[in-house]
C-alpha positions as CSV (number, residue, x, y, z in Angstrom):
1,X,-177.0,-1.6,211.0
2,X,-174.2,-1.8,208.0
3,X,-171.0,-3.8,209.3
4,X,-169.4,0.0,208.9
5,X,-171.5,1.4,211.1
6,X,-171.3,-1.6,213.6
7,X,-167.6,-1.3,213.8
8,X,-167.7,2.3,214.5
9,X,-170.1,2.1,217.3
10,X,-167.9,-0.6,218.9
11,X,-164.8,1.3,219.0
12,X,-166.9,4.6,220.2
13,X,-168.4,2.8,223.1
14,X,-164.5,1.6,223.9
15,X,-163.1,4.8,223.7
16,X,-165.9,6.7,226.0
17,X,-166.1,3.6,227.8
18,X,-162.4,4.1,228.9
19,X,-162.0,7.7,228.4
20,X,-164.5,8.0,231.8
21,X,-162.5,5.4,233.6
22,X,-159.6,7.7,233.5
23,X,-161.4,10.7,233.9
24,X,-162.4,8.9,237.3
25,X,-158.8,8.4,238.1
26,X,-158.2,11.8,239.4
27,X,-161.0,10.9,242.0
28,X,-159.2,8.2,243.8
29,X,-155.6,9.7,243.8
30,X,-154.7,10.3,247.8
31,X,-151.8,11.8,249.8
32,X,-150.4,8.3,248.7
33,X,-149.3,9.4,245.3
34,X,-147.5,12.5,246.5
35,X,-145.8,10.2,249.0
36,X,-145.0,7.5,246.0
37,X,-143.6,10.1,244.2
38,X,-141.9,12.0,247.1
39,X,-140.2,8.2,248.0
40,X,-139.1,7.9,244.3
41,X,-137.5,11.5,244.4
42,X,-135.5,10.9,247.5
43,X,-134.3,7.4,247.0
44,X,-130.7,6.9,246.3
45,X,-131.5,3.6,244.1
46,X,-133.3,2.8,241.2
47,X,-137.4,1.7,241.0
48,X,-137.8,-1.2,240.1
49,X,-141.2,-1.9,238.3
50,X,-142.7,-5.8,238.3
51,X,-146.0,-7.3,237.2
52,X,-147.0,-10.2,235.3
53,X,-149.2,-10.7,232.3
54,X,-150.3,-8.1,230.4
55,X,-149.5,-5.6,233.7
56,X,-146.3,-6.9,232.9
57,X,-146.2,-4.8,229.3
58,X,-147.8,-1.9,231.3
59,X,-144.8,-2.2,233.7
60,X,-142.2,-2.1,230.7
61,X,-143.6,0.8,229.1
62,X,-143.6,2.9,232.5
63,X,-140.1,1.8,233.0
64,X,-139.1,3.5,229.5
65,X,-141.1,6.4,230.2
66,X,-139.0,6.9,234.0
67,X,-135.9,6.7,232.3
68,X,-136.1,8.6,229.7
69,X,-136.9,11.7,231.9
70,X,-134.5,11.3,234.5
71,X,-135.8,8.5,236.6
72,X,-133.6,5.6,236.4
73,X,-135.7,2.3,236.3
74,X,-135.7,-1.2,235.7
75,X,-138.2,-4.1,234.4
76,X,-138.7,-7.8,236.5
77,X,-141.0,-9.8,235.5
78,X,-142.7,-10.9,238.8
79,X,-142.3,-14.6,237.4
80,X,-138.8,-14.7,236.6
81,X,-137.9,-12.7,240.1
82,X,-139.1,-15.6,242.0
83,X,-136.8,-17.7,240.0
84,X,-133.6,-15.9,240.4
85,X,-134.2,-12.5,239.0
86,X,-135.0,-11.3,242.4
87,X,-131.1,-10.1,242.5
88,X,-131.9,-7.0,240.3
89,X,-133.2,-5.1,243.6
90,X,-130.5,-3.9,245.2
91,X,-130.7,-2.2,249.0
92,X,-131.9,1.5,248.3
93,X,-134.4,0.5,245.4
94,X,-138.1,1.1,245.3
95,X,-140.1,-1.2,243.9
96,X,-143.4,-0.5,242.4
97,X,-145.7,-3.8,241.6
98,X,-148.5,-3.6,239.3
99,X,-151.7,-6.1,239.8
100,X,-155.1,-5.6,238.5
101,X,-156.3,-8.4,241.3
102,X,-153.3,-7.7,243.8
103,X,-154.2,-11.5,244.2
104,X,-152.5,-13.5,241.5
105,X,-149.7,-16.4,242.7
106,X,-146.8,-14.8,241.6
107,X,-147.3,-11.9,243.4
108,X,-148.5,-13.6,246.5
109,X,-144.9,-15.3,246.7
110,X,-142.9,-12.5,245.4
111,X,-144.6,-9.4,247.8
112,X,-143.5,-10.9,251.0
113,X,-139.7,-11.5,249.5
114,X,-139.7,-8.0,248.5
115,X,-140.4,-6.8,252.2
116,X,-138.4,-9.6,253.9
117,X,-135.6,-7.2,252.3
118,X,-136.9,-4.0,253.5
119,X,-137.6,-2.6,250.3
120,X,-140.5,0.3,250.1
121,X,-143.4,-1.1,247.7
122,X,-145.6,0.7,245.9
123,X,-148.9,-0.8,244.6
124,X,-150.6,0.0,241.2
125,X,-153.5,-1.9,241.7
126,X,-157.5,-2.4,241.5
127,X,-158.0,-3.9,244.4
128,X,-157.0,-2.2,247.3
129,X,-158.3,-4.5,249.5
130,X,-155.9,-7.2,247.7
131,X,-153.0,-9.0,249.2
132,X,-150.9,-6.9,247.4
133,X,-152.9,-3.5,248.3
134,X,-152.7,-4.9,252.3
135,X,-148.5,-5.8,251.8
136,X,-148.0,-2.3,250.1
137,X,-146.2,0.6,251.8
138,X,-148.0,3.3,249.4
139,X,-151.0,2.6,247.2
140,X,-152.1,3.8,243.9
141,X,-155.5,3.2,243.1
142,X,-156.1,2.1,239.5
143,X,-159.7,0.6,239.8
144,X,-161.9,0.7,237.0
145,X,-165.7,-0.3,236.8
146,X,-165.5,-2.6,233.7
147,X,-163.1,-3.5,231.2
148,X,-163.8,-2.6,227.4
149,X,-164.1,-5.8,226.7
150,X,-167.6,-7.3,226.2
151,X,-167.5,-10.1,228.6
152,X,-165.3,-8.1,230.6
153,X,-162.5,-10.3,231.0
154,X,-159.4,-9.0,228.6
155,X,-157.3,-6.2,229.9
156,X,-158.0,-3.1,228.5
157,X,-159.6,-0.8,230.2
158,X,-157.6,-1.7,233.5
159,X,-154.0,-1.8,231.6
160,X,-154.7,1.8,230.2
161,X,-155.5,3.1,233.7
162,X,-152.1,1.6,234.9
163,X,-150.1,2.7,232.2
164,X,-151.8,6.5,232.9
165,X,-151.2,6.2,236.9
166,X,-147.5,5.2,235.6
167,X,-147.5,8.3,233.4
168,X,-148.9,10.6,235.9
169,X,-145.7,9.5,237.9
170,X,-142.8,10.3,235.7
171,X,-144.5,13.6,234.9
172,X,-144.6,14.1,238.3
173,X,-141.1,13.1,238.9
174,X,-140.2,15.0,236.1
175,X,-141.2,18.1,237.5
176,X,-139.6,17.8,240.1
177,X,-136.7,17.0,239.3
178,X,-136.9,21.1,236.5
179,X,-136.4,17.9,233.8
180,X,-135.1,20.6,231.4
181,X,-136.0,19.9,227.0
182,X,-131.7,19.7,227.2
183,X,-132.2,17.3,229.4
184,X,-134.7,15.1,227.5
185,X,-132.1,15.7,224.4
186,X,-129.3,14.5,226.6
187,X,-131.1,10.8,226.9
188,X,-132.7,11.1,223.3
189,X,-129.5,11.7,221.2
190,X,-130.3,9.3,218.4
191,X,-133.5,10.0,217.7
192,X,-135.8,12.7,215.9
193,X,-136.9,14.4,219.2
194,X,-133.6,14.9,220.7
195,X,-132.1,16.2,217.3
196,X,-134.8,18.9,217.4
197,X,-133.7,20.1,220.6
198,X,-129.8,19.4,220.3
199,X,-129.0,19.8,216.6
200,X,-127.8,23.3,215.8
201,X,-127.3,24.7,212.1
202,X,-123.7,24.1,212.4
203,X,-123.6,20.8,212.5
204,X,-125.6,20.5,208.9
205,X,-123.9,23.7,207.4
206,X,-120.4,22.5,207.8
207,X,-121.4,19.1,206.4
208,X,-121.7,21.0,202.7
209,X,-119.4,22.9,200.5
210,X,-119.6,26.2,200.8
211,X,-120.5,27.7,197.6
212,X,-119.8,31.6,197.2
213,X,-118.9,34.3,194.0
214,X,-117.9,37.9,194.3
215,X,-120.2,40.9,192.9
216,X,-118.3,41.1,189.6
217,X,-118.6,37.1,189.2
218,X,-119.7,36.5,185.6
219,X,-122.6,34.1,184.4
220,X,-120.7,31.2,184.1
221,X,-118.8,31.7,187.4
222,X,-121.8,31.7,188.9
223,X,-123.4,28.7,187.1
224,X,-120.4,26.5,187.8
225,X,-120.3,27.9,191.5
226,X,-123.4,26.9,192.2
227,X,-123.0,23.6,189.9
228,X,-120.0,22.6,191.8
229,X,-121.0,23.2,195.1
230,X,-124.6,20.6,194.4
231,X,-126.4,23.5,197.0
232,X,-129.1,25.3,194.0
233,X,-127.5,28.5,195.5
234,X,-124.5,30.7,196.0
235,X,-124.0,33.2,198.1
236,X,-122.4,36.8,196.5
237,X,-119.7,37.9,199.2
238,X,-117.4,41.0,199.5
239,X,-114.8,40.3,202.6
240,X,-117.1,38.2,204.1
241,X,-119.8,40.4,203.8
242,X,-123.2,38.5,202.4
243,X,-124.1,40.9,200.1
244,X,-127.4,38.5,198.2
245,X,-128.2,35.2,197.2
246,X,-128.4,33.5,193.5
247,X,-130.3,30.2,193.3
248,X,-131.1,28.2,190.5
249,X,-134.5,29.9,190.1
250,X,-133.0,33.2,189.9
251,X,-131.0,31.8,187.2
252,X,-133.9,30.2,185.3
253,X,-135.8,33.5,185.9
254,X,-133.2,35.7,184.3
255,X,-132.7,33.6,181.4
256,X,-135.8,33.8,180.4
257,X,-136.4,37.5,181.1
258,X,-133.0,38.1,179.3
259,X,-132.2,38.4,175.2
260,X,-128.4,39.3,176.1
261,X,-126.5,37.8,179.0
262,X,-123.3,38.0,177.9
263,X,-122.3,41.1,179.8
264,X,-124.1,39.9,183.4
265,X,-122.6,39.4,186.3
266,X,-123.6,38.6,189.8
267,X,-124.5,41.8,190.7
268,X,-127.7,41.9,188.6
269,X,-128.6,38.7,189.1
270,X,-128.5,38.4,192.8
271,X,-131.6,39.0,195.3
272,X,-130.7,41.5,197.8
273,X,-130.4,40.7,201.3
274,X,-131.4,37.4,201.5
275,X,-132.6,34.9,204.5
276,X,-129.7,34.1,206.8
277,X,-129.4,32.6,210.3
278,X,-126.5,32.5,213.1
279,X,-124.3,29.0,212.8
280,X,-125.5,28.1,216.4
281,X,-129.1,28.5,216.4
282,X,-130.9,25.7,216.5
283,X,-132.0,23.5,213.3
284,X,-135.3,23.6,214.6
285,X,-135.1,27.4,214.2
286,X,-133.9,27.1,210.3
287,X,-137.0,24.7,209.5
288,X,-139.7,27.0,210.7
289,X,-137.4,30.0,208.6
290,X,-137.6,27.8,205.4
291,X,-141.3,27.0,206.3
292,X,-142.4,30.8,207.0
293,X,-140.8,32.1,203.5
294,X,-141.1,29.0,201.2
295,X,-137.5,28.5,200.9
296,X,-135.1,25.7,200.9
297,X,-132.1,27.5,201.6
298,X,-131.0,29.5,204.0
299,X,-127.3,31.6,204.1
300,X,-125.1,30.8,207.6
301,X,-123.4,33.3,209.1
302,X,-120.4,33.2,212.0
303,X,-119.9,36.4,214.0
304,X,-121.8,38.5,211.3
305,X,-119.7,36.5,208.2
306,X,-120.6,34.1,206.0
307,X,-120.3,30.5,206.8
308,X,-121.8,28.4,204.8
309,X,-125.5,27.2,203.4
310,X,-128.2,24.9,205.5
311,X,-130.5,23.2,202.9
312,X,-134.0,21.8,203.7
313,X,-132.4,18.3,202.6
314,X,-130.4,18.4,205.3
315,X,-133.2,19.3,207.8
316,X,-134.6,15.9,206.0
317,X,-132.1,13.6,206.2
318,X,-131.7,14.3,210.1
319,X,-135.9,13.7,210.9
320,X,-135.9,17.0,211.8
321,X,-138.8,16.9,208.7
């Protein structure tokens, strides 16, 4: 076998390999996930998720993923809690500890110090039976037969079934809580996903000049108009009226169509009603416009008037592209 073909089989075998270990998930889930979650829902605190090791990473990523849809959440590492960290968990917090073994020396010294302060625990866990699955208030069964790794001793295959019970959870949570797409916006302000669902055409449009001639504009108006205003386009407007649209390619078009064009004016140069869209739909909504028609700009209006111009390169610069 060509080292190619080796490498292809390897990472194959992983993916099935672990693919059927989650797949077998669903099979183990009891009425203590609905009761986890139900807990979670109902709490007046925070959860607090703890682990050590690579469950530890696990642990971080779940907490990211709780409070970014509306689950407020907080990382200890289960070695620094029992060396003063353990003041993070505060009286109406649920903790949720994550343990392959359920048996490892941290967590044997930090589980009875969580319920010495009447905290509910949650286990995510492979070993039921453990000390930690015994100590637990609600388990969450993340067993898996083997881990990807060859001499089945590296996490991988039992970190990925943590990280999809943690998932399960916060979609779960989630639903419960009708996490709305404003919502997910409201906590994702900064980034690409939140701009496509918060960003409206308004707040690009009135960024740029605002280029516009009348019908009886000459060449040159037109050319310095849409010169001027750095958009490629005018709009041609009668009391606020769009009436059509001139971009540079019209121009280039009627130039070299054109022997005489001393005498035109924007009214024959102009395309007839031309691609608009309302100032607060969303940018989203302007980028599937552009998209459907091969365009890169579209006219803005306000209460039937014109308003402006939204160019693709603004859809860029915002990650919305």
């Amino acid at each position: 076998m060509n080292t190619s073909a080796s490498i292809l089989s390897i990472a194959k075998s992983t993916i099935e390999l672990e693919s059927k270990a989650i797949a077998h998930l669903s099979a183990l889930l009891t009425e203590d996930f609905a009761n986890s979650v139900e807990l979670i829902y109902n709490s007046k605190g925070r959860v607090i998720i703890t682990g050590i090791g690579k469950s530890a990473i696990i642990a971080n990523k779940i907490v990211a993923t709780l409070n970014s849809t509306g689950t407020p959440a907080i990382f200890m590492h289960a070695a620094d809690a029992i060396h003063g960290d353990l003041g993070l968990i505060l009286e109406d917090d649920v903790v949720i500890c994550i343990s392959k073994s359920g048996n490892t020396p941290e967590i044997k010294v930090l589980v009875p110090l969580i319920k010495n302060a009447k905290n509910k625990m949650i286990a995510i866990t492979g070993n039921k039976d453990s000390f930690l699955g015994q100590q637990a208030d609600y388990i969450l069964n993340a067993y898996v037969e083997q881990e990807a790794c060859p001499n089945n001793l590296a996490p991988t295959t039992s970190t990925t079934a943590q990280l999809v019970m943690g998932d399960a959870l916060a979609v779960s949570l989630l639903e419960l809580r009708g996490f709305s797409s404003k919502d997910f916006a409201k906590y994702h302000p900064g980034g690409a996903l939140g701009k496509r669902l918060y960003l409206r055409v308004n707040d690009l449009s009135s960024q740029n000049l605002k280029p516009q001639v009348t019908l009886d504009a000459s060449l040159k108006e037109v050319i310095v108009e849409i010169t001027e205003k750095m958009l490629g386009v005018t709009a041609v407007v009668e009391d606020g009226n769009i009436l059509g649209i001139i971009t540079d390619g019209d121009l280039r078009r009627m130039l070299s169509k054109s022997n005489d064009i001393s005498g035109l004016k924007a009214k024959n140069i102009m395309s007839k009603n031309p691609r608009c869209i309302e100032e607060d739909a969303m940018a989203v909504d302007a980028k599937e416009l552009m998209e459907e028609f091969g365009i890169s700009q579209l006219l803005v209006k306000q209460n039937g008037k014109y308003a402006g111009v939204v160019h693709l390169h603004d859809l860029i610069k915002e990650g919305i592209i």
